[in-house]
Every structure is written in structure tokens, then in C-alpha cells.
C-alpha positions in Angstrom: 0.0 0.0 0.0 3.2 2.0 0.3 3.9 4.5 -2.3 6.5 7.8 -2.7 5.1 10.3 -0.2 6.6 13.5 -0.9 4.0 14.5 -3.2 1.5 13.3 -2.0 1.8 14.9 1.7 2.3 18.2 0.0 -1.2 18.1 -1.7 -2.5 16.7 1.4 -1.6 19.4 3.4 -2.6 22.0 0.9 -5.8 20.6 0.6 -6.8 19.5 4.0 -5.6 23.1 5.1 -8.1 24.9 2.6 -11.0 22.1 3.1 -10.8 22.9 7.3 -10.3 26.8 6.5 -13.5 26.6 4.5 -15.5 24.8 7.0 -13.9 25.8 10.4 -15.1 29.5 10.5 -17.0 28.8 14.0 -14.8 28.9 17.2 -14.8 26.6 20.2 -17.2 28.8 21.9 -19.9 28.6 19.3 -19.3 25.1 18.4 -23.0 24.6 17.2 -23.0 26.8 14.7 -21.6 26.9 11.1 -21.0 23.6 9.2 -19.7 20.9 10.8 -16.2 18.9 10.1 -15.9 15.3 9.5 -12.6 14.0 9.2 -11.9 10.6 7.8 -7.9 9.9 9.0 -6.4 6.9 7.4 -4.0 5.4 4.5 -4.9 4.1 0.8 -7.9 2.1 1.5 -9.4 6.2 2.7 -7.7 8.1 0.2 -9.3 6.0 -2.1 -6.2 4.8 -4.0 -6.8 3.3 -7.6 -10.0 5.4 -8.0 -11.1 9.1 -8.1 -11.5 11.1 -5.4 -15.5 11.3 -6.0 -15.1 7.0 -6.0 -13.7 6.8 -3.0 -15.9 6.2 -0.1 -15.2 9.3 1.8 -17.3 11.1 -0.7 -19.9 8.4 -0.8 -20.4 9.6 2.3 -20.3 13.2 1.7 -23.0 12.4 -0.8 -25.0 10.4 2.0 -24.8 13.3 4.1 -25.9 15.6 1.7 -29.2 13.6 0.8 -30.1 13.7 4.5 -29.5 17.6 4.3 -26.7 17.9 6.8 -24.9 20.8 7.4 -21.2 18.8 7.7 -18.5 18.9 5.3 -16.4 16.2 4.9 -12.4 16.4 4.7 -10.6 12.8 3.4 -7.6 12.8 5.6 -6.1 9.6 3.7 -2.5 9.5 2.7 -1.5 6.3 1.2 1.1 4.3 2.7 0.7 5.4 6.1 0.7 3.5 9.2 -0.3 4.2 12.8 3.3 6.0 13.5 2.9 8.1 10.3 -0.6 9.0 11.6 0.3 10.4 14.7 3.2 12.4 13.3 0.8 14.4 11.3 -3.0 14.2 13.3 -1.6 17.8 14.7 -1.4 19.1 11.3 -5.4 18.0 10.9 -6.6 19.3 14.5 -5.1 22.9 14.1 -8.6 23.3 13.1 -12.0 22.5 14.5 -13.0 18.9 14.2 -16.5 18.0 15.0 -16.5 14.5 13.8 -13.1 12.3 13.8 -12.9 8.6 11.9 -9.7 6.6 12.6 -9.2 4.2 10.0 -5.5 3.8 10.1 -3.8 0.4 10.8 -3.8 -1.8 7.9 -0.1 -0.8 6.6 1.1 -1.3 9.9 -0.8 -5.1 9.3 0.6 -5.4 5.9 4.2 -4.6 7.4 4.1 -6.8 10.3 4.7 -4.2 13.0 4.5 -5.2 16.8 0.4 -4.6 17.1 1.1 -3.2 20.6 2.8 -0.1 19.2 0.1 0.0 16.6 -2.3 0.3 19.7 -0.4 3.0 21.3 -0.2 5.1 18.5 -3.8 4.7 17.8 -4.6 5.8 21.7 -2.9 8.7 21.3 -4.2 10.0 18.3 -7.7 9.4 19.7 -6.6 11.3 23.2 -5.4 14.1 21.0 -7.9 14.3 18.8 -10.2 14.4 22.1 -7.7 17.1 23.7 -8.0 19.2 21.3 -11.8 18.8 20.4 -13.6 17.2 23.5 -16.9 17.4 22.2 -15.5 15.8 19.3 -17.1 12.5 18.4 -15.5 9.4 17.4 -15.5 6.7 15.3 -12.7 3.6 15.3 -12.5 1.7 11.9 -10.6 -1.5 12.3 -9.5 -4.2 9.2 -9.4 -7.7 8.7 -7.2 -9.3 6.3 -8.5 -12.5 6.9 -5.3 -15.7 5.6 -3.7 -13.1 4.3 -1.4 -12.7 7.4 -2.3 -15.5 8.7 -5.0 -16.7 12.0 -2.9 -15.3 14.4 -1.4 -12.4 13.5 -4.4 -11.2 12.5 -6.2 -11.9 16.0 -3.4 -9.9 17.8 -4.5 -7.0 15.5 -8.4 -7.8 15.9 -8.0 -7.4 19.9 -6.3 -4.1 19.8 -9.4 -2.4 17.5 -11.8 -3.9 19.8 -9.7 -3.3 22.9 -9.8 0.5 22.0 -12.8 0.6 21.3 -14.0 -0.9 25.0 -11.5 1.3 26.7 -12.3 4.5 25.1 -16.1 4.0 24.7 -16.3 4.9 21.3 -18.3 3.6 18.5 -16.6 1.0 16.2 -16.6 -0.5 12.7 -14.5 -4.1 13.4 -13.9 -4.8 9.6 -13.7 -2.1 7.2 -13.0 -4.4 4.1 -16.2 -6.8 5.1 -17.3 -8.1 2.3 -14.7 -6.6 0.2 -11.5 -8.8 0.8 -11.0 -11.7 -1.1 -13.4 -11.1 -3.9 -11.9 -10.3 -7.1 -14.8 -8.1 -8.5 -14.8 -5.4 -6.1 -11.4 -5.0 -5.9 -8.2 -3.7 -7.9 -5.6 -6.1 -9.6 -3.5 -5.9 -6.6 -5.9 -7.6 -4.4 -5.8 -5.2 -1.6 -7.4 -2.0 -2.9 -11.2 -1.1 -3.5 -12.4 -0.7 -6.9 -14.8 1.6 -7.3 -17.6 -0.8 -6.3 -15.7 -2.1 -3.2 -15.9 2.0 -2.1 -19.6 1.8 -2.5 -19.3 -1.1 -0.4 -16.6 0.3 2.8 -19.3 3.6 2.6 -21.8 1.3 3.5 -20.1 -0.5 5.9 -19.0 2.4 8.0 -22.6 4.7 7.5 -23.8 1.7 9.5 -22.0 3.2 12.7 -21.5 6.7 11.6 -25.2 7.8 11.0 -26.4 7.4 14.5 -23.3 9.4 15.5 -24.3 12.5 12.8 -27.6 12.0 13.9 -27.4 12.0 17.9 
């Protein structure tokens, strides 16, 4: 899922800048009013790699959101290649505006790579504890993956517990499988296997609006 990142932080950070500038005109003291911010946080499988921007299921969601009339805009966050460490280095670059609704989805790389899951966990609590530091009426969703044989019964259990672990210990709402229904079938993903076509998007959209409506909606 790893690809050269120069680039593509620099338009990320141009263009997350200008999307939170654009929708974070309220301040912390009149946090009701204005559009709200949704920020989707995670790697290729969120930036929506092998598709267009408007495939990718961020903006599935954008268009969900609009059909229910919602004032909240929605910023994709994704940088492919990233991993839990690369998250954390860069959530303060997203929170230097207001965030009114935060999903994690990050993880998968750091599955893909083998790294130790417990560092994976601890950079994952500490995005969420900044994210909440820095916007505590934020609310939050936690996006996990499943791989299935691809790494292995094991492996893949250790990274299983840490999503759901979180998710317990923080008391926040959680999508366990991101790809369900998605991985392992040929015709909704890519040629590499891993990556959503744009079917598959329509797919992880309706996988996570599952757990994020009620949160919009509350």
C-alpha cells in the first residue's frame, strides 16, 4: 500500500488546510453553529487509492450526508502508505482546526508490514486522546480491518483485539472490519488484491454509514 510520499503529503496538506479553513469559521465557543467537520484519518484504503477522489468512499459519504440535508463537510484525511506511527506524526497538522466528527481508520499498513500490534495500539490511543484534547466534544469513530489468511489466524487476531480493545477502553463507537465483504473477492477489488475498486468504495461507505449515522444523527 506503500507508495513515494513526498508529493503526496504536500497536496495533502494543501488541501486539507483549505477544506478545514473553508468549513472551520465557528470557534470553540460557538461550536454549534456553522458547518460541521468530518474527518476521515487513514491510509490508501481512505484516500481511495486506484480510483477518483469522488469514488472513493469518503465522498460516498459526503454524498450520504448531503441527501439527508446535513450541514457537515467532509475532509478525506487519507495518505496512502501510512501506518499508525505516520498517523500520529501528522493528526496535529489536521486538529489545528476544529473537528467535530473524527474517523480513525488507520492500521492496515502497519498489518501489511508486520509491525508489533502493541505499538500500533499506542499510537492509535494517542491520536484518539489528541484528537479528544483538542476537540472534547468531538465525536468518534474507530474503523478496524481484517485481512483474513492473508497474514495469517494469528497475526491477524493480535490486531483484531487491539481495534476492539480500544474501542472498550475509550467508549467509542466501532466498525470491526472495514473491508467486510470486500476482501477476497476479485470483482470489487483492484488487480493488486488489496485495494477497492470503485464498487468495493460503495461497499466500505456502507459498511462504516452503519455506525456513523447514528453518531451525525445523535
Amino acid at each position: 500500500m506503500g507508495e513515494p510520499k513526498m508529493i503526496t503529503r504536500l497536496i495533502f496538506l494543501i488541501t486539507v488546510a483549505g477544506l478545514l479553513t473553508s468549513c472551520g469559521s465557528s470557534t470553540k465557543s460557538d461550536y454549534s453553529e456553522g458547518p460541521r467537520t468530518l474527518v476521515f484519518f487513514g491510509d490508501s484504503l481512505t484516500a481511495g487509492k486506484g480510483v477518483t477522489s469522488e469514488e472513493a468512499y469518503p465522498h460516498l459519504i459526503q454524498e450520504k450526508i448531503d441527501e439527508m440535508g446535513w450541514d457537515i463537510k467532509v475532509v478525506n484525511a487519507g495518505i496512502s502508505g501510512d501506518t499508525s506511527t505516520d498517523g500520529l506524526n501528522r493528526i496535529h497538522q489536521v486538529l489545528e482546526e476544529e473537528v467535530h466528527y473524527f474517523v480513525l481508520a488507520l492500521g492496515a499498513n502497519d498489518m501489511l508490514r508486520k509491525n508489533p500490534a502493541s505499538i500500533m495500539g499506542e499510537n492509535l490511543q494517542k491520536i484518539l486522546d489528541l484528537v479528544k484534547e483538542k476537540n472534547p466534544e468531538a465525536k468518534q469513530l474507530l474503523v478496524g480491518v481484517k485481512f483474513g489468511l492473508v497474514l495469517g489466524m494469528f497475526v491477524s487476531r493480535q490486531y483484531k483485539d487491539v481495534f476492539s480493545n480500544l474501542a472498550e477502553e475509550n467508549d467509542v463507537e466501532y466498525v470491526p472490519n472495514l473491508l467486510k465483504g470486500v476482501v477476497g473477492k476479485p470483482q470489487l477489488n483492484s488487480s493488486d488484491g488489496i485495494h477497492p475498486n470503485p464498487d468495493g468504495h460503495k461497499k466500505l461507505a456502507a459498511t462504516v454509514w452503519k455506525k456513523l449515522q447514528p453518531l451525525l444523527e445523535d
